[in-house]
N, C-alpha and C positions, 0 to 999 in steps of 0.2 A: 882683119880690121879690129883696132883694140875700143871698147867702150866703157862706160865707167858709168854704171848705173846702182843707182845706191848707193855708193860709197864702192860697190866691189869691182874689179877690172875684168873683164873677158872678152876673148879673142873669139872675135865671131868669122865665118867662114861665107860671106854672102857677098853677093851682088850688091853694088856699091848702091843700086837705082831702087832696092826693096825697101818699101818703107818702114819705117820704125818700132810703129804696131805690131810686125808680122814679125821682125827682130826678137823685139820684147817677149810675146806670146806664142809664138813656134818654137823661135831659138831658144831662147831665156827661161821660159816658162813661169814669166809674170803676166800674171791674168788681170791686174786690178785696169790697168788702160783696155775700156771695151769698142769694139769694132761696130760705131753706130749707123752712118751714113757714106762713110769712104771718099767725102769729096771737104772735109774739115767744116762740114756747116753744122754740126750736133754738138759737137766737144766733149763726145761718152770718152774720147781717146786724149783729155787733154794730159800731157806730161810737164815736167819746165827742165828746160835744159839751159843751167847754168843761171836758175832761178827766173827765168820768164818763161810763161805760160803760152806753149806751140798745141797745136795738131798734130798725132804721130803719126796717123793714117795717110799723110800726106805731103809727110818729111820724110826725105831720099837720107837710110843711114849714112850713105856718104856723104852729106850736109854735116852730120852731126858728129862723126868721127873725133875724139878728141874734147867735148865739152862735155860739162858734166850732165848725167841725165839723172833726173827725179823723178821716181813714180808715187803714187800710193803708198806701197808700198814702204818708201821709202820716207816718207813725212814726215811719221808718227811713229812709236812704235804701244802697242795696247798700255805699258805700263806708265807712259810716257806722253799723251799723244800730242800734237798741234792743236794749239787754241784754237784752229778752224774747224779740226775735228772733235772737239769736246762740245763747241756750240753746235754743232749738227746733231751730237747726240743730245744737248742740252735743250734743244727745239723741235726734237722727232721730225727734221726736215725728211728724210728718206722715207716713201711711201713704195715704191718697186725695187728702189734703189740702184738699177740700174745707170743711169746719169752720173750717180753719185761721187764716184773717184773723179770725173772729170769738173765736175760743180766745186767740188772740195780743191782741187789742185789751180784751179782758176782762180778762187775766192784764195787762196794764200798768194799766189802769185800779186794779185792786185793789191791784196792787202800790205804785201812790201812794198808797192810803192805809193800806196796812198792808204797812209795809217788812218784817217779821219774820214769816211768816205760819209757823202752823202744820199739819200734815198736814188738819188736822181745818178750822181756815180755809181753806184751798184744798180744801178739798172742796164746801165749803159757799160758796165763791165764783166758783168754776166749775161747780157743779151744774146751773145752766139753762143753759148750753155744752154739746151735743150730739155727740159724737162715734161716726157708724156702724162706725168702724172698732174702737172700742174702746181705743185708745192711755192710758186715763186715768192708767195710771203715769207713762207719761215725760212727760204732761201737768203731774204734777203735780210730778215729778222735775225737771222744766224751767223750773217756777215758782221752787221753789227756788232751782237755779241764778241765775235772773235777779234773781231777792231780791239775794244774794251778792255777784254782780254789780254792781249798784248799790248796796250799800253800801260795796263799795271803791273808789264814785267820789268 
């Protein structure tokens, strides 16, 4: 089965019904989608394939066959990175940082389709985004930011 993750192509050798996660981070050996809760209620494992924001913990790679996939990874690069990840470092949102790449990969997703979001929109669009540490202000302070951000590009 061929995938296209990050921009690079490879031929993976699996089971059509293995989720995506296990793809990613057995196969692939990208770590940044983490394995929270297994049933897609956390979002430690969010990815966007073909720019909207899935669960990969509970996406059959044979769903995804063929579209593009985004990780972490893949977002930013340190020199470079996404206004989503500048305003996270710019708000010290990460506290364990676990969550992290899936908070960050959700919050750009939304953010493509809703450049102007409101307190009450980012609540409601990062609500299945699980954070144990409880950071949800600068979560949502930082969404803003990155809003901002990419409208003065």
């Amino acid at each position: 089965m061929q995938l296209t993750v990050n921009g690079t192509e490879h031929d993976v050798d699996v089971e059509p019904e293995m989720p995506l996660l296990w793809v990613l981070r057995d196969e692939l050996n990208i770590t940044g989608p983490k394995y929270g809760c297994g049933i897609a209620q956390c979002g430690a494992c969010t990815v966007h394939i073909d720019g909207m924001a899935v669960r990969s913990c509970q996406l059959a790679v044979g769903d995804v066959a063929g579209g593009v996939i985004t990780t972490i990874e893949g977002l930013g690069q340190p020199e470079s990175l996404h206004a989503v990840q500048e305003a996270w470092i710019e708000n010290q949102v990460a506290q364990c940082g676990y969550c992290q790449s899936g908070q960050i990969m959700q919050a750009a997703s939304f953010l493509d389709f809703n450049p102007a979001p409101t307190d009450d929109d980012i609540d409601a669009a990062m609500s299945g985004n699980l954070c144990r540490c409880g950071t949800y202000p600068r979560i949502r302070a930082a969404v803003h930011a990155a809003a901002k951000k990419m409208q003065e590009v």
